[in-house]
LUMMARDREN-91103 format. One record per residue (C-alpha): z, y, x; residue number from 0. Coordinates in steps of 0.5 Angstrom, whole numbers, plus 2048, in hexadecimal, padded with zeros to 3 digits. Layout:
N
    Z    Y    X   nr
    Z    Y    X  NUM
...
***
This chain:
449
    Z    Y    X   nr
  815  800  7DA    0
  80E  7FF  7DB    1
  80E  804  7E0    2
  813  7FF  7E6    3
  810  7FC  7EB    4
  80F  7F4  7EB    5
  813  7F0  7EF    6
  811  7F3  7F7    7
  813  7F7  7FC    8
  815  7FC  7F8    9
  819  7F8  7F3   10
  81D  7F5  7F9   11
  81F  7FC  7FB   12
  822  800  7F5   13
  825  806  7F9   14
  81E  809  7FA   15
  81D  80F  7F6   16
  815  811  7F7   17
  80F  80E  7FB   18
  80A  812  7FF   19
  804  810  800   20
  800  812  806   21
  7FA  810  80B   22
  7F9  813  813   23
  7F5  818  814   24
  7F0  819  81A   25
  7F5  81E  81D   26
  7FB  819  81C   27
  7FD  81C  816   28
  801  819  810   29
  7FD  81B  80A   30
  7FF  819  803   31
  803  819  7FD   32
  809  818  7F9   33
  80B  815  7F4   34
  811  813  7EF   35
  813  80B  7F0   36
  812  80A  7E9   37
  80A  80A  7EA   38
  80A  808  7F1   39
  809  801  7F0   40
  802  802  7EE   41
  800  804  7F5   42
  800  7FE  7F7   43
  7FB  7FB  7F2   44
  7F6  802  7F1   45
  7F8  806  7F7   46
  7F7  80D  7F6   47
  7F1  812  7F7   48
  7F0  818  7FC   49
  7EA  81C  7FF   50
  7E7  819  804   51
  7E8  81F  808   52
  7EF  81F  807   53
  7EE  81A  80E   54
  7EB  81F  812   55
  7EF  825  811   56
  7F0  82A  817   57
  7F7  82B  81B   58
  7F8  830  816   59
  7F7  82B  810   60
  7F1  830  80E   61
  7EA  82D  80C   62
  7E5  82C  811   63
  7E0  832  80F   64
  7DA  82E  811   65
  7DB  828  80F   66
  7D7  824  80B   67
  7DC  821  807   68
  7DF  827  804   69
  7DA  82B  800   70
  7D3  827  801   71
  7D6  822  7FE   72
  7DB  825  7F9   73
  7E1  822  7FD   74
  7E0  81C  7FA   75
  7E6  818  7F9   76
  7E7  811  7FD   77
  7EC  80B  7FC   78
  7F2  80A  7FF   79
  7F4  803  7FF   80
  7FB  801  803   81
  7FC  7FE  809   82
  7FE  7F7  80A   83
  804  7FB  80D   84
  807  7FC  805   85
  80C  800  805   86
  812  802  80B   87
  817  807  809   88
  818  80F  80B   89
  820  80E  80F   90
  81F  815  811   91
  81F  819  809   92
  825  81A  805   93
  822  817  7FF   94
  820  80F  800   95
  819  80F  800   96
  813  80A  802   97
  80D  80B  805   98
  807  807  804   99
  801  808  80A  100
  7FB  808  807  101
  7F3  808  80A  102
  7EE  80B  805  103
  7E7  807  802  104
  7E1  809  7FF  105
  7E1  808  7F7  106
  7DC  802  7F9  107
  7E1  7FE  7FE  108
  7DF  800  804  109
  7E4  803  80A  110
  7E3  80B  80B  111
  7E0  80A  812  112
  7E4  811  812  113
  7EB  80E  812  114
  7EE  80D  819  115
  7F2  806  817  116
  7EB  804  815  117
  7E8  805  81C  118
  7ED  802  81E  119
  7EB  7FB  81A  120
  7E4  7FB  81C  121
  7E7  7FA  823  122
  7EB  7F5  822  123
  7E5  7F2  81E  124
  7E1  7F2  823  125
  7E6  7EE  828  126
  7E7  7E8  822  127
  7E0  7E7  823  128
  7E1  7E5  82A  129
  7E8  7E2  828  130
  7EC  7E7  82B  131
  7F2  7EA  82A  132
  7F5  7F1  82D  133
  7FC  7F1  82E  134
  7FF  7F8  82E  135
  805  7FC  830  136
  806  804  830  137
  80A  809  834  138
  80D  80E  830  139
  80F  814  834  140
  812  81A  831  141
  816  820  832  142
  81D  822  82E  143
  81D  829  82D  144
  821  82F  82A  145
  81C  834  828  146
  821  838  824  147
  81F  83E  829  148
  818  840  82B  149
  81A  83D  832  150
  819  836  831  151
  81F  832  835  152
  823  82C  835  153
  827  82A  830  154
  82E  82A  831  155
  831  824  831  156
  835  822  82B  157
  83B  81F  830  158
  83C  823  835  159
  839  82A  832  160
  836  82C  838  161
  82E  82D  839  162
  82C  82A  83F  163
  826  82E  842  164
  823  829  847  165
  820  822  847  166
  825  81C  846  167
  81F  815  847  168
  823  80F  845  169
  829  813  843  170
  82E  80E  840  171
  832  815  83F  172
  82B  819  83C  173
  82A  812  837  174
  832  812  836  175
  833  819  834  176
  82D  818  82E  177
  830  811  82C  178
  831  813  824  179
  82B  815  824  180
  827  80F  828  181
  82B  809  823  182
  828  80D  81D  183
  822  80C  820  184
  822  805  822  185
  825  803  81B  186
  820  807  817  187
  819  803  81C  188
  81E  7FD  81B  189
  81D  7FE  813  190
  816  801  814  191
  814  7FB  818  192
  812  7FF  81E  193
  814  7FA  824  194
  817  800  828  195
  81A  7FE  82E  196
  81C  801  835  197
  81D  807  836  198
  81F  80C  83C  199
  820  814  83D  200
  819  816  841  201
  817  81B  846  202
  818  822  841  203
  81D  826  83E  204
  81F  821  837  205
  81A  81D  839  206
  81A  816  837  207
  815  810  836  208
  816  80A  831  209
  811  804  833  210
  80F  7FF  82C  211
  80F  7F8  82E  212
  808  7F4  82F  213
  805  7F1  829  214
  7FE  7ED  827  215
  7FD  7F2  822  216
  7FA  7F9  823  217
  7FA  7FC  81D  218
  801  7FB  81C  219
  802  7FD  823  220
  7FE  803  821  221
  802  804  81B  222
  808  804  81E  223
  806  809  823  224
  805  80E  81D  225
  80B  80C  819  226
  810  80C  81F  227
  80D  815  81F  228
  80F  815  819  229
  815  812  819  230
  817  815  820  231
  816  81C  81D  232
  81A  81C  817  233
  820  819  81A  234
  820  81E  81F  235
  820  824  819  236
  826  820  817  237
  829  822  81D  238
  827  829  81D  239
  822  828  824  240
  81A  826  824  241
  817  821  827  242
  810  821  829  243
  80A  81E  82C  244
  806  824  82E  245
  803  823  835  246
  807  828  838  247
  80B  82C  834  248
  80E  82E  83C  249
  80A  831  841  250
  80F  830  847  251
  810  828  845  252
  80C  822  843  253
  809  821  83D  254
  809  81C  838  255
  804  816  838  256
  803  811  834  257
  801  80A  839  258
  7FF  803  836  259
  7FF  7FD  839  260
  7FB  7F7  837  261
  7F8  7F1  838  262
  7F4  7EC  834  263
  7F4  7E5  832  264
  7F0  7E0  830  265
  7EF  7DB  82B  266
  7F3  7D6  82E  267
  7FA  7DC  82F  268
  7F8  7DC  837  269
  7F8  7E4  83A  270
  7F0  7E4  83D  271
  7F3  7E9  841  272
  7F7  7E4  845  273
  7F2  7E0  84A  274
  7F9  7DD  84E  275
  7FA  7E2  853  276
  7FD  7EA  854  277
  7F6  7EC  853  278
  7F4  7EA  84D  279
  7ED  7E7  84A  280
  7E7  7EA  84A  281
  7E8  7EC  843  282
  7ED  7F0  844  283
  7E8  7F4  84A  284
  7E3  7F4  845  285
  7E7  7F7  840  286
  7E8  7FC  845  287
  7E2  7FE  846  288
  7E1  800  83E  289
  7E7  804  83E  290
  7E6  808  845  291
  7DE  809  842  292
  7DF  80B  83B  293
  7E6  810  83E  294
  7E2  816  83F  295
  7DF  815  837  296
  7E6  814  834  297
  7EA  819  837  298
  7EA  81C  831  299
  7EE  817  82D  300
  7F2  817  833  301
  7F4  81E  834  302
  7F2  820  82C  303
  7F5  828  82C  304
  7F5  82E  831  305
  7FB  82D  833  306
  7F9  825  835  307
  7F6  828  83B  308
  7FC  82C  83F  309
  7FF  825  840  310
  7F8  822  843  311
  7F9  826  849  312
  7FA  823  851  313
  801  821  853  314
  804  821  84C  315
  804  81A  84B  316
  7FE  819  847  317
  7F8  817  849  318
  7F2  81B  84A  319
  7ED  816  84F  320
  7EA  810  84D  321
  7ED  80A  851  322
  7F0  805  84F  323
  7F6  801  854  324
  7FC  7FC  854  325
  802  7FE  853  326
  801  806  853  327
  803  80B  84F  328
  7FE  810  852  329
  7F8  80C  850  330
  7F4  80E  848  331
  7F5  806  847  332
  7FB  801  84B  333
  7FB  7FA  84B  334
  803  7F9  84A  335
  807  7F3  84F  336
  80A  7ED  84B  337
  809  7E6  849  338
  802  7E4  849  339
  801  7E2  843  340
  804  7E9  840  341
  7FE  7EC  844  342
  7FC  7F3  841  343
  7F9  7FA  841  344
  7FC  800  840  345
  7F8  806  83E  346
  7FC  80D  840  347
  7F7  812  83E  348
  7F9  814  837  349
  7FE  819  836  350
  804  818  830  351
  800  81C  82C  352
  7FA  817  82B  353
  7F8  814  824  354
  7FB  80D  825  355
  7F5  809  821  356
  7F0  80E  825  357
  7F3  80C  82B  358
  7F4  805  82A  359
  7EC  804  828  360
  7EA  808  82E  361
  7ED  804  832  362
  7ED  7FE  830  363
  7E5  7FF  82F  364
  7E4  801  835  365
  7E7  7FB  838  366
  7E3  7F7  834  367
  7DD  7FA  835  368
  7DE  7F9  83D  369
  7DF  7F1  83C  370
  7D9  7F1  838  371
  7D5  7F4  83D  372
  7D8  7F1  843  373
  7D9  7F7  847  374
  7DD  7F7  84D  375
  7E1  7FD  84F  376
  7E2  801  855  377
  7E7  7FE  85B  378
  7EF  7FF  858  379
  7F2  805  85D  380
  7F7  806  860  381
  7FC  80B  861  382
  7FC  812  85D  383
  7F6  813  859  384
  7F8  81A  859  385
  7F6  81B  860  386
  7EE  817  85F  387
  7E8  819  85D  388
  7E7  815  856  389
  7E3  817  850  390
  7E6  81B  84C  391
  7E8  81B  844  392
  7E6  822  841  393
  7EA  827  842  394
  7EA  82C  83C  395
  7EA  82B  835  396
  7E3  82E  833  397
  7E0  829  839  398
  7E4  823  836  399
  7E1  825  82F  400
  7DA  825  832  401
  7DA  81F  835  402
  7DD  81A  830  403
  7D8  81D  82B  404
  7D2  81C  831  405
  7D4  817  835  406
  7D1  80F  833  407
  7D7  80D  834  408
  7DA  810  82F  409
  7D5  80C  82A  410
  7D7  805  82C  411
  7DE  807  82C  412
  7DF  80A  824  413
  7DB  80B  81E  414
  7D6  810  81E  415
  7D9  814  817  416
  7DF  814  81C  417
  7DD  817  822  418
  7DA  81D  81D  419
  7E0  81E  819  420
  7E4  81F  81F  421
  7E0  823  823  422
  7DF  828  81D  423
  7E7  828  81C  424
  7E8  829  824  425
  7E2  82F  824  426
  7E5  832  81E  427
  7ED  832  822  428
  7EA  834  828  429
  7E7  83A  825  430
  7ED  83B  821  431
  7F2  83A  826  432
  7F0  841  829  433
  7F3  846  824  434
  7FA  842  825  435
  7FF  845  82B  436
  803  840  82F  437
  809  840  82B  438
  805  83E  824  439
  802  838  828  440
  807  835  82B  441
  80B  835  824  442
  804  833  821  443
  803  82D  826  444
  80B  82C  826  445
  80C  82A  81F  446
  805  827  81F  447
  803  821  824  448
***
């Protein structure tokens, strides 16, 4: 027939029955379409078409009431074109289907300056101009969760039957009991190349963390991240619980974060991190200095949702003060021990919550930012970052959302059709969360990010 796929991709896999096509929103959200796998091929040569407003949806998946890419401008329609990813498959539907991440154009060529994984590139572009590559692993931590009831609990575990009520940190007994559900997931990152490698039980109730390996790309880093959400939530249906990246979906345990480490090489594959010794380069103290400075303008990215903000609070194992240190996990940013030529930073304000292609843009432009300016930090502390008198990230969301739209840092960090979208996206959830009651936003934010 005229319709089947020429030799590719999916011709070498002919179980899969349909192919979705789908881009990251601002929110972190899959938004796309589905299509029979007769027509599928003809996504990789003319790419499909939505709204550019699409991209900019509310939590919720409603319009942004005063956008100007709705009404003033007819909802005009924007390219999506296929990532270099191709296309991975979806283990976690019953039916064999494929999914092909696209990121969206003008009719004339040009990026939407609206996309996420757009925003990322221009970053990473701007590091090839100094011939440097980030290298980028994530920490994914997430909660297990039987929400059959209005009690959110613990899953019960499918080998012992039993619910455990408290915490079970690096608990052979906690990863053993979901051991079924865990080699599902490994096989479904192995077939989607998601590079998913140690995992541990963590602080909270059905609380886990899978970390993805290091690697020189950071969109695929960033694409793996949001990958492995959507592959971790659809198995965990499978096996009749949820699993959630909300910041805290538990007031008495710890949230959820989504840390990043990273360093940078240059052209010749060598970490300009890396200066011989364990206190690193100055390359390293000036990134950050960017990444402590332009905190504060970005915390929006960090903490995206009203939710985000009950886990930044003291003690919580989350930070709230600007510092930086060696070997602390109290601090905002940490310099891991190791090898010296694996010298990195950790970044450990954002929460599981956050879009991983905003993240990563912000903070690898802040980083870069600060090497180009030169700055300098303040001293690394010692000790508990908690107990200092540090400068403070924001602490409410209505805070955050005016301070990444007024705040010079957040124009040297993101496009500047960005910042606006997502300011009028947060100040329409902010005004809208208020109807809602604290059950109707837990379920909204559970099933969401």
């Amino acid at each position: 027939m005229s319709d089947e796929a020429p030799a590719g991709w999916l011709h070498d896999h002919p179980e899969i029955h349909s192919v979705r096509a789908a881009a990251c929103d601002l929110n972190g959200q899959a938004r796309g379409k589905r299509f029979p796998r007769r027509f599928a091929h003809k996504l990789e040569t003319d790419g499909t078409r939505f709204p550019f407003s699409i991209l900019n949806l509310d939590i919720w998946g409603e319009d942004i009431e005063d956008s100007p890419l709705v009404f003033d401008t007819g909802d005009a329609d924007g390219i999506l074109k296929p990532t270099e990813r191709g296309f991975v498959p979806m283990p976690w539907l019953a039916t064999p289907t494929a999914l092909l991440p696209v990121w969206m154009y003008h009719e004339d060529g040009r990026p939407f300056a609206g996309d996420p994984r757009h925003a990322l590139a221009a970053v990473l572009a701007r590091y090839a101009k100094h011939g440097l590559t980030p290298v980028v692993a994530t920490e994914m931590e997430f909660y297990l969760i039987d929400d059959s009831t209005r009690q959110l609990r613990a899953p019960i575990s499918p080998v012992s039957g039993k619910r455990r009520p408290g915490a079970e940190t690096l608990s052979m007994r906690q990863l053993d009991a979901f051991d079924m559900f865990f080699t599902q997931l490994y096989d479904a990152c192995e077939a989607m190349d998601i590079p998913a490698n140690t995992a541990i039980s963590e602080a909270g109730i059905g609380q886990f963390e899978i970390d993805l390996s290091h690697q020189p790309d950071a969109l695929k880093a960033a694409d793996d991240a949001w990958l492995f959400k959507l592959a971790l939530r659809g198995l965990a249906r499978q096996h009749g619980f949820a699993a959630s990246f909300m910041a805290k979906p538990y007031p008495d345990y710890a949230g959820n974060g989504m840390h990043v480490h990273f360093s940078v090489l240059d052209a010749d594959g060598a970490n300009v991190f890396d200066d011989g010794g364990p206190q690193g380069s100055d390359m390293l103290r000036h990134a950050v200095a960017g990444l402590l400075a332009a905190a504060p303008a970005s915390t929006l990215v960090f903490a995206p949702h009203l939710n985000s903000y009950d886990r930044l609070v003291p003690g919580a194992h989350a930070p709230t003060g600007l510092a930086w240190a060696y070997e602390n996990r109290t601090s905002a940013i940490r310099i891991p021990s190791g090898p010296n030529a694996a010298r990195r930073i950790e970044h450990r304000i954002s929460g599981g919550d956050a879009n991983p292609y905003l993240l990563l843009a912000s903070i690898l432009a802040a980083a870069l930012q600060g090497i180009e300016d030169a700055q300098d930090p303040p001293q690394p502390i010692t000790g508990n970052a908690y107990a200092m008198t540090l400068p403070q990230i924001p602490s409410r969301w209505a805070e955050a959302i005016d301070r990444f739209e007024s705040d010079p840092w957040s124009a040297r960090l993101l496009p500047s059709a960005l910042i606006r979208n997502l300011v009028l996206t947060k100040r329409q959830e902010l005004r809208d969360i208020d109807a809602l009651t604290e059950d109707e936003r837990m379920d909204l934010y559970l099933d969401t990010v």
